[in-house]
ROLUM-778047 format. One record per atom (N, C-alpha, C): residue in one letter; z, x, y. Coordinates in pm, whole numbers, plus 50000, padded with zeros to 5 digits. Layout:
! residues N
AZXY...
//
This chain:
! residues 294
X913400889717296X914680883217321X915520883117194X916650886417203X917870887617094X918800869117105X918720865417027X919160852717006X920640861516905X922320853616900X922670860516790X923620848916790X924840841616705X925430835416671X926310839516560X927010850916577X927710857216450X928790855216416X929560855216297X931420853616260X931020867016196X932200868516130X932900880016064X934630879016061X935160874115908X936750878015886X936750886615789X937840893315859X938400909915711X939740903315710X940280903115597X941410900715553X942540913215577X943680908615629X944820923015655X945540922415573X946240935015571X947150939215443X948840923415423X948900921215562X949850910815577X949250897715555X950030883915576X949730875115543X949730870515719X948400864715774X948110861515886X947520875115942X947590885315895X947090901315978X945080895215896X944950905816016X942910905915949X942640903016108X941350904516111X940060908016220X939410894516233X939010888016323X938110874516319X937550879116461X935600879816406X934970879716547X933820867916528X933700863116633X932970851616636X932020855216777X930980853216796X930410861716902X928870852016886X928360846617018X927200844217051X926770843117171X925350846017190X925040849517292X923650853917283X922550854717441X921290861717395X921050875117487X920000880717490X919830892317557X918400889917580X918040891617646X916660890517728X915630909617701X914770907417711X913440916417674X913840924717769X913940935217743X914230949517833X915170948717925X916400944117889X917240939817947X918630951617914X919090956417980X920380968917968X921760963917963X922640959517872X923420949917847X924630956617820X925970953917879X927280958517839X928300949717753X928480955217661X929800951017561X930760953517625X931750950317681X933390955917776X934320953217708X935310962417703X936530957717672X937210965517583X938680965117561X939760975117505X939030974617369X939620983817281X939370988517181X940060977417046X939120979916938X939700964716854X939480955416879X938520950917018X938030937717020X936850931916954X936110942616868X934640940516801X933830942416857X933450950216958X932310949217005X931350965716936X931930973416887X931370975916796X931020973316686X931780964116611X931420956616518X930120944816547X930070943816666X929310932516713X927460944216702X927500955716758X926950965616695X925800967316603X927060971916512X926810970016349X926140959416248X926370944916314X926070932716269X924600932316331X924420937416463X922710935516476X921920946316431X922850960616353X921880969016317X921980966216178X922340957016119X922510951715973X923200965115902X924060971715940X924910981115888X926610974615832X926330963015888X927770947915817X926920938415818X927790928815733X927180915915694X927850903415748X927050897515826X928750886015867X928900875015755X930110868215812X930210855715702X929780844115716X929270842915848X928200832715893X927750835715987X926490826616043X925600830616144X924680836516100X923610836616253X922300841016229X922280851116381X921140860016327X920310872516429X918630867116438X918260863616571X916890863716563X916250876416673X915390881016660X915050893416729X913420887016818X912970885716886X911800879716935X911120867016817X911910857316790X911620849316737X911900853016553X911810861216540X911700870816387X913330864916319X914030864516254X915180861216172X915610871716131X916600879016130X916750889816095X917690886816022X918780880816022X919920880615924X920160859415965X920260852515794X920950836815828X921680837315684X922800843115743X924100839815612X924190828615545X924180815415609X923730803815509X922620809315377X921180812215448X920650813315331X920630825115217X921640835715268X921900847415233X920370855115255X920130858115372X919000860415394X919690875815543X919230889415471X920250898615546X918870906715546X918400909615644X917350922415687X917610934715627X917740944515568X918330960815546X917730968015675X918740975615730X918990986515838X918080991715857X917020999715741X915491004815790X914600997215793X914410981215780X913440974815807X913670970015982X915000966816023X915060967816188X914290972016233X913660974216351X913750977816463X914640984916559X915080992816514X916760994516593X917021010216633X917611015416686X918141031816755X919681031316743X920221035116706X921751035816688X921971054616736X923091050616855X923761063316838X925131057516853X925821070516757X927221064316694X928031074016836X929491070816790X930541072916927X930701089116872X930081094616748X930801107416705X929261113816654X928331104916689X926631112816716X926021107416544X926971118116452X926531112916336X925331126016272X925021134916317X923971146616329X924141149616169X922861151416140X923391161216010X923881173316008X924811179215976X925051195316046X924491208615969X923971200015813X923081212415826X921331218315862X921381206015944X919851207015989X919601209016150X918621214816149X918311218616292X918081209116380X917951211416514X918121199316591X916831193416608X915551197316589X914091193916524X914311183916412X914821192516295X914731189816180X915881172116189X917241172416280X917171160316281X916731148516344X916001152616432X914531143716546X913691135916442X913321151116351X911631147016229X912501138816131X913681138916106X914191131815970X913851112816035X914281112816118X913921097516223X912681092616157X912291103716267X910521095316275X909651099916184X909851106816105X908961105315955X907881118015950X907141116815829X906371128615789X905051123315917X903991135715966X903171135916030X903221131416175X904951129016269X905191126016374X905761140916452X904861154316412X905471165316487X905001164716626X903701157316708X903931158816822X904701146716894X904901140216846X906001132916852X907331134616947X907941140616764X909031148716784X909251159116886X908171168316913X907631176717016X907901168917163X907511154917164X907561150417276X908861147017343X909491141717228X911401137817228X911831150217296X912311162017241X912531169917227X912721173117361X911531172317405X910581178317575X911471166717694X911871153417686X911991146517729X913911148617752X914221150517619X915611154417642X915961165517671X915051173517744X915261189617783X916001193917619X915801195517499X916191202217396X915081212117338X914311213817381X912901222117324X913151241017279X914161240217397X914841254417366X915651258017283X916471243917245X917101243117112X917061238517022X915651236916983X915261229416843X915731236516730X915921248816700X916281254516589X917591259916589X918271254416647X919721254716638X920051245416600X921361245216537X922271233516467X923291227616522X924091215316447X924731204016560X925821216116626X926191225916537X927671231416559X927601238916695X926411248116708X926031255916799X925961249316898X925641235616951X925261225817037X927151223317121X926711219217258X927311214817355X927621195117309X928841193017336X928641178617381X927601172117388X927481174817543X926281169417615X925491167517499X924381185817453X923641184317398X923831177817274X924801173217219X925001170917073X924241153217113X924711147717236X924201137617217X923111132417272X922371144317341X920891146017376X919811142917244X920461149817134X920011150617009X920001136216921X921551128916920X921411116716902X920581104016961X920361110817052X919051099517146X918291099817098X917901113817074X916141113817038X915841113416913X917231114116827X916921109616681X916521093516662X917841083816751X917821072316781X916151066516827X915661076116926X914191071616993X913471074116917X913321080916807X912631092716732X911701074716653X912301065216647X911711055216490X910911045116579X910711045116741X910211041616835X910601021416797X912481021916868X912831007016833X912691000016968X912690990416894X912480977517013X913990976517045X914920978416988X916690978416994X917180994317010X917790996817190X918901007117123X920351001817134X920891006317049X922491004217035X922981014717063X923841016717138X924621028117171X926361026717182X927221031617074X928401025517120X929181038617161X929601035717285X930451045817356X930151061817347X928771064517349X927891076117337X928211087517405X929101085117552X929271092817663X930611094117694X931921090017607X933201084417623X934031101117567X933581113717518X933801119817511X933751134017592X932731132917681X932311142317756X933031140417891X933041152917957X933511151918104X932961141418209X933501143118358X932791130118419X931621138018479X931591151018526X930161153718593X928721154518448X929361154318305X927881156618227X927761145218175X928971133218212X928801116318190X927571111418283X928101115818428X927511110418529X925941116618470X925891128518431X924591134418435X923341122618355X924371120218214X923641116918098X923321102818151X924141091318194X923951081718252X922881079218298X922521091218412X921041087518452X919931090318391X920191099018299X919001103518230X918931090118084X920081080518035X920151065817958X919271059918044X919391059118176X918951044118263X917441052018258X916861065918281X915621067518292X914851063918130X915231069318027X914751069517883X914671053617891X915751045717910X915581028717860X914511026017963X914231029218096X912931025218167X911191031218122X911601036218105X910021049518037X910101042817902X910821038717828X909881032217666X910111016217654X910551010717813X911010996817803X911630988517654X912430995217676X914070997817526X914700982017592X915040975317478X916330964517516X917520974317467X918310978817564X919550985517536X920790979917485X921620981317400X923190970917412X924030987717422X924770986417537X925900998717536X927310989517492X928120999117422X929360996417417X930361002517479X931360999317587X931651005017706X933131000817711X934191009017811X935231005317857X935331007217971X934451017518031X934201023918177X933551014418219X934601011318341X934071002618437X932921008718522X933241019218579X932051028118692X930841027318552X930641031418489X930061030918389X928991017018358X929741006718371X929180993218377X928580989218457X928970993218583X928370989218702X927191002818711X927371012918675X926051022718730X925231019318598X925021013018505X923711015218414X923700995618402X924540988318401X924220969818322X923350964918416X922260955218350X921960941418447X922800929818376X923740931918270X924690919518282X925440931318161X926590920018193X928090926418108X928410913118026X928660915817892X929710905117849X931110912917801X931940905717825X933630908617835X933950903217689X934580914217608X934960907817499X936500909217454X936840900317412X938760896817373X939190893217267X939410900017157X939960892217083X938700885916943X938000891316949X937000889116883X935730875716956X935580876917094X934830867917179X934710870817306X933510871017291X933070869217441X933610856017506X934080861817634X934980858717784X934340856217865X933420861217899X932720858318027X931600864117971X930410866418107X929350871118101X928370871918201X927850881018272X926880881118375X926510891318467X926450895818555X926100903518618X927570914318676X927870925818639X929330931818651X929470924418788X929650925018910X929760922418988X930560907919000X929760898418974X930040885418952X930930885518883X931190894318721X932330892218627X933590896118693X933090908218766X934850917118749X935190916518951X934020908819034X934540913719140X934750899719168X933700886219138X933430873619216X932830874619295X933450867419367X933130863319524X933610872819634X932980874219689X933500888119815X934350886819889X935220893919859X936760891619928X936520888320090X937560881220116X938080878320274X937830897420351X937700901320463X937520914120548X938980920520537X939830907820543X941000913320543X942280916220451X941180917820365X942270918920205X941670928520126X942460935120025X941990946419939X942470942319829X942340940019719X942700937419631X942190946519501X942840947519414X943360960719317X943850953419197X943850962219061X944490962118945X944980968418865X945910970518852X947010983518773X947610982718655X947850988418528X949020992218505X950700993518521X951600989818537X952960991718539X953511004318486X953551011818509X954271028318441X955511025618390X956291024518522X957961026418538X958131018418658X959511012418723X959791013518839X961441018818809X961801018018949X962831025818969X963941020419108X964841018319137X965861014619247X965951028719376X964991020419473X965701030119572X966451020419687X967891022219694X968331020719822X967931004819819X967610994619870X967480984319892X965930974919840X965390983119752X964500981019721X963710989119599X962430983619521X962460990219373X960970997619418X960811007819378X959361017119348X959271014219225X958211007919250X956971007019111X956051014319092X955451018618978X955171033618977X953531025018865X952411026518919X951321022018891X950211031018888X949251024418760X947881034518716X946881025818763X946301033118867X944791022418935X943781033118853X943381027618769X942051033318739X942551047318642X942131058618703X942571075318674X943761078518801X943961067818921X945421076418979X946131065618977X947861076618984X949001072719014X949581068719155X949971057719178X950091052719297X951571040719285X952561042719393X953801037219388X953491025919522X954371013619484X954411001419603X955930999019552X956130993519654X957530988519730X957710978419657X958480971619592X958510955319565X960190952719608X960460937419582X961650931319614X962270928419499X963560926719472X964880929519371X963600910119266X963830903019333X962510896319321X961560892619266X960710902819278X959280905519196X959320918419110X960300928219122X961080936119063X961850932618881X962310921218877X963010911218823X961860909118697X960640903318749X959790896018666X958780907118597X958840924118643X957960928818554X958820940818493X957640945518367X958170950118250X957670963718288X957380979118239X956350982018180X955220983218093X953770984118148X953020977718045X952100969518120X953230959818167X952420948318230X951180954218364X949900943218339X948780949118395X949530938718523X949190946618630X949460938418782X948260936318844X948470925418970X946990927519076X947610928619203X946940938919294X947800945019421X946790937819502X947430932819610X946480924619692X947280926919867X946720935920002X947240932320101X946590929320162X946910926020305X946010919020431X946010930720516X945350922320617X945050935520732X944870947820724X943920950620589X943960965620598X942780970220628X942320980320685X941010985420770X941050999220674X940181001620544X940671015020502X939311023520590X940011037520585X939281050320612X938161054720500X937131054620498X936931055020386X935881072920401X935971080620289X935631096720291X935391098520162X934031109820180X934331117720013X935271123919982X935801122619881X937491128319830X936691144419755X937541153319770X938051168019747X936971178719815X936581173819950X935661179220051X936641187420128
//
């Protein structure tokens, strides 16, 4: 179990500018956990602070009872005494070493069947002696896994590991995260903005804003509640543009990845900007529901 209670302020170039994250919370033993939320809210920083790669300015980290970092007593773990797997959002590979050679740098002298085994597990065996450059996406961060798995941690951290790749070798890698964290019973922390994402790999999400966790619990519960009425759909968008037609305004809205326009009144027209996030909500609707581009 991850116990954590952390601050952290950086001072900004202005007077009132700077970063303040304040963050607590626990994580349970083999438990697959989501960080959410826009970018700049700390939750990579939140990260960093349990792989002792930052230092906060107060607070404490306990890891199964163990103390890992209590800023009061200036008492800070160093990064290779963790327990921990880090893969970074940009992999981090050495590029002039082979993709073996950065597996064995992990896990140390006399772990070649080991490494052998990683390797085998991330389908990379065919490309052990190739380098990061030669490597695919995908594979670039096939490689960061198994460097990450390579030190055999009780912690993986992963921040936004999959946020670069397409959606069919996202979807791919996804399942092959949720199989690796089940096969070495890993406490995972992902750092995420993808909602589909949250919901296909978390057993709980915390929502972070502003340097704090918002909520917290099971995606479902966070981002859906309570199960809508039969006769309502309800939605959340973006604002693009709107525009005047004829007796009434088109609003021009981003659900998710599509573009989609609603009707509004001179009205409710009046009160929004672009920018502004909306929530679309109607009644009586019975949708059709199909696989899309069949």
């Amino acid at each position: 179990m991850i116990e954590f209670d952390l601050s952290l302020s950086r001072a900004g170039h202005n007077s009132g500018d700077g970063f303040r994250l304040a963050m607590a919370g626990r994580i349970d033993d083999g438990e697959f956990l989501t960080l959410f939320g826009p970018s700049g809210v700390g939750k990579s920083t939140l990260l960093r602070l349990i792989a002792g790669l930052e230092k906060p300015s107060a607070g404490t980290l306990k890891v199964d009872g163990e103390t890992w970092c209590d800023a009061a007593r200036g008492m800070h773990k160093p990064p290779q005494q963790r327990s921990v797997g880090f893969v970074f959002q940009d992999y981090a590979l050495f590029p002039t070493m082979t993709v073996s050679d950065n597996v064995r740098y992990a896990a140390g002298r006399g772990e070649s069947a080991w490494v052998g085994e990683l390797l085998e597990l991330t389908r990379l065996s065919a490309l052990a002696e190739r380098k990061p450059h030669e490597l695919s996406g995908g594979q670039q961060q096939r490689v960061a896994l198994a460097r990450a798995l390579a030190r055999r941690p009780r912690l993986l951290l992963l921040d936004e590991p999959l946020s670069a790749l397409d959606l069919s070798l996202r979807l791919m890698l996804q399942q092959e995260l949720q199989e690796l964290h089940q096969r070495f019973g890993l406490t995972t922390i992902l750092v995420s903005h993808d909602l589909s994402e949250v919901f296909r790999l978390s057993h709980r999400v915390m929502v972070c804003e502003h340097g704090r966790i918002v909520r917290h619990g099971h995606p479902r519960d966070v981002f859906i509640g309570q199960a809508p009425s039969r006769d309502r759909l309800s939605l959340s968008g973006e604002l693009l543009a709107k525009r005047r037609s004829d007796v009434v305004w088109i609003l021009t809205l981003l659900v998710g990845q599509d573009i989609v326009e609603v009707i509004a009144t001179d009205e409710e027209a009046d009160a929004l900007e672009p920018g502004m996030r909306l929530a679309i909500s109607t009644r009586a609707f019975s949708p059709l529901l199909m696989p899309a581009g069949g």
